[in-house]
N, C-alpha and C positions, 0 to 999 in steps of 0.2 A: 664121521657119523654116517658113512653111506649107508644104505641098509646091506649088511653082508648077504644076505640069501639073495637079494634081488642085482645090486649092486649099481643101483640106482642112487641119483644123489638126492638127501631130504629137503624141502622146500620148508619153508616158511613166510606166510605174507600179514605183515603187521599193518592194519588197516584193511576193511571190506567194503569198502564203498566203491565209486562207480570205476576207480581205476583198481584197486585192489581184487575186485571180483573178476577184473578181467585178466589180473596177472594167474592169480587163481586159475582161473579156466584152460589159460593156457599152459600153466605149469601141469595139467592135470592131465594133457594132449601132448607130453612130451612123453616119449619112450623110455628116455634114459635120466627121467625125473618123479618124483614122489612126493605131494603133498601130506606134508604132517601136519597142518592143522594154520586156521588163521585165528587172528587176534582183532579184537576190536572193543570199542565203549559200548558200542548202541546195543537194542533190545529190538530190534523191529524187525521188520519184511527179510532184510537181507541177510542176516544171522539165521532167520530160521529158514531159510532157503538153501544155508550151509550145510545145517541141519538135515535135511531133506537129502540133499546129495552124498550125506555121510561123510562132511569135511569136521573133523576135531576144533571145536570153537574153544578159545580159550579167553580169558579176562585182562583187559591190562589193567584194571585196578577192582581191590577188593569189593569196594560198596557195587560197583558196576558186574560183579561174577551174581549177587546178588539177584540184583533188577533182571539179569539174565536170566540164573535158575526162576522165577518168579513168574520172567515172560514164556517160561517153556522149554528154556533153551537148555538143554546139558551143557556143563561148563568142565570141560577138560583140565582146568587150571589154571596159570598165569602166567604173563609173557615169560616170565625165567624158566617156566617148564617148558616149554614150546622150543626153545634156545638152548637146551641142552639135550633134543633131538635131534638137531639139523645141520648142514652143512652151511647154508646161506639161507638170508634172511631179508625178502625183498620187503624194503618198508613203503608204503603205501599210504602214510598218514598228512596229514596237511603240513603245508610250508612252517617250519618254525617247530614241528613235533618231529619233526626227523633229527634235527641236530643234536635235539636233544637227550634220540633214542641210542645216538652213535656210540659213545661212551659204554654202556649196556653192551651195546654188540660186541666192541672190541673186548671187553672184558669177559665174553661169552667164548670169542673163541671162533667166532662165527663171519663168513662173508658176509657182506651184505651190499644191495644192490639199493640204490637211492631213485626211485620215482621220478624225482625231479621236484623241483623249487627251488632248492636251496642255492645259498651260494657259494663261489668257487671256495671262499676260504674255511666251508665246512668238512671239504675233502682234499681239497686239492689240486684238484682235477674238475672238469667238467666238458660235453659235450655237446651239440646242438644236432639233432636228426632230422634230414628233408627228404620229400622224395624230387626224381625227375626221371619222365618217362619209364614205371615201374620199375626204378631203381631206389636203394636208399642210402645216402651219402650222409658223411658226417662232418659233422665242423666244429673247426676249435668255439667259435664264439656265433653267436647272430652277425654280426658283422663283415665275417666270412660266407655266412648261408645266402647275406644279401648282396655279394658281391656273387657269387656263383648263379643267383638268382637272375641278374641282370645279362649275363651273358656263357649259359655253362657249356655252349661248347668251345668257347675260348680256353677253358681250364680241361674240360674233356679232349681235347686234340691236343692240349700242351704236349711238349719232350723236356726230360729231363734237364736243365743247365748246368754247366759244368760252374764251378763258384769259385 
């Protein structure tokens, strides 16, 4: 779905609240990226702030495209239309709406980038990001982040061991 004229890849952020606006924002300050449009329930401040910037708002659910056109908002559609312009699909929505949006994505066809909450056996996978001294490190678990935490240049000087 890159767009072929630009060749840029299409973005999608499910959820516009305080973490969503900000993926948004940056997906929008990347060069070799393209917002197509976000998705949300609400009808407030922050939908029509999308509005304003000329980001495509789209509906996740019917009654709610409503309350939108209503509150002002032009409503581009519904998350399945949103999903079949995009490459990846950064979801943004509260703990416990993501797991359930997973299913959707994959059958969309669509990457998708999980925010955070959820847990490992929603993906698979999962990682923990810290920083130290303008750096930013990743850890399999918290419990790795807190042992790094207590002493990182003991793991920053490490050498390889032979096993």
């Amino acid at each position: 779905m890159t767009n072929k004229k630009s060749g840029k890849v299409r973005v999608a952020v499910n959820g516009y609240g305080v973490i969503g606006k900000r993926v948004a924002d940056a997906v929008r300050l990347q060069p070799d990226m393209e917002l197509a449009g976000v998705n949300d329930i609400v009808s407030d401040y922050r939908l029509k702030t999308a509005v304003v910037l000329g980001i495509p708002v789209y509906a996740s659910l019917p009654e709610k495209a409503a309350e939108m056109e209503r509150a002002g908002i032009p409503v581009a559609g519904n998350l399945n239309d949103l999903l079949e312009q995009v490459d990846v699909v950064a979801d943004c929505t509260p703990k416990g709406i993501t797991a359930r949006n997973l299913d959707m994505y994959r059958s969309a066809g669509v990457k998708v980038i999980l925010q955070g909450g959820e847990k490992h056996s929603v993906t698979g996978h999962s990682f923990i990001a810290g920083q130290y001294e303008g750096w930013t490190y990743y850890f399999c678990s918290s419990a790795c982040e807190q042992l790094f935490a207590l002493d990182p240049d003991r793991f920053l000087r490490a050498t390889p061991r032979e096993h």
